[in-house]
C-alpha positions in Angstrom: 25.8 7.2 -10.8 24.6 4.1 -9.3 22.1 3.9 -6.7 19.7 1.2 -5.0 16.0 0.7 -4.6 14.5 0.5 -1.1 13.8 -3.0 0.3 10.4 -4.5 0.9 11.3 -4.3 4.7 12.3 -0.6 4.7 9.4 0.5 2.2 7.2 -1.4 5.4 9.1 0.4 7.9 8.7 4.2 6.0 4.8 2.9 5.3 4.6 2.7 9.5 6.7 5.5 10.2 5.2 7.9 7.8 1.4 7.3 9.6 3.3 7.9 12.9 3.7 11.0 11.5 7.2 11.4 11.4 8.8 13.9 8.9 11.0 12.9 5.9 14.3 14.2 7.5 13.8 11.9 10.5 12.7 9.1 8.9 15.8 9.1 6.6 17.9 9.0 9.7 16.0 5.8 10.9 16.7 4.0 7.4 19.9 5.6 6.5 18.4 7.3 3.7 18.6 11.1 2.2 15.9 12.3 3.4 14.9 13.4 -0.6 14.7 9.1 -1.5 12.1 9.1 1.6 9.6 12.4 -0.2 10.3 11.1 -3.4 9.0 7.4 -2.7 6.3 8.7 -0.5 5.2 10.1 -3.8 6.0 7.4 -6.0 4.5 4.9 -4.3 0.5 6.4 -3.9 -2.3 6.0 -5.6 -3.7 9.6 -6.3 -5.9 10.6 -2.7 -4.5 7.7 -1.3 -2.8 6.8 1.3 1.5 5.1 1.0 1.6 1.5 1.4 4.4 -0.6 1.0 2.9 -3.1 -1.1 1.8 -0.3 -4.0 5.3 1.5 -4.2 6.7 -2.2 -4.5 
């Protein structure tokens, strides 16, 4: 199975789109994602009681 890490662009993009508030489903529509990449690098990429940011999951 092969896959492919998300970009420094699209982990900015998710970081902006995920304080907008949008949902995983919608925001793996916006980047082409499944929308289980998107919750599962929202979770990845925090510090514990902190907030995602794209330069911490990178």
């Amino acid at each position: 199975m092969s896959y492919s890490h998300l970009s420094i662009i699209e982990r900015g993009q998710l970081e902006t789109l995920h304080r907008l508030g949008w949902s995983c489903r919608r925001i793996g529509r916006e980047l082409g994602r499944h929308p289980s990449t998107i919750a599962r690098e929202l979770s990845r990429g925090r510090k514990p009681g902190e907030a995602y940011t794209a330069c911490t999951a990178q």
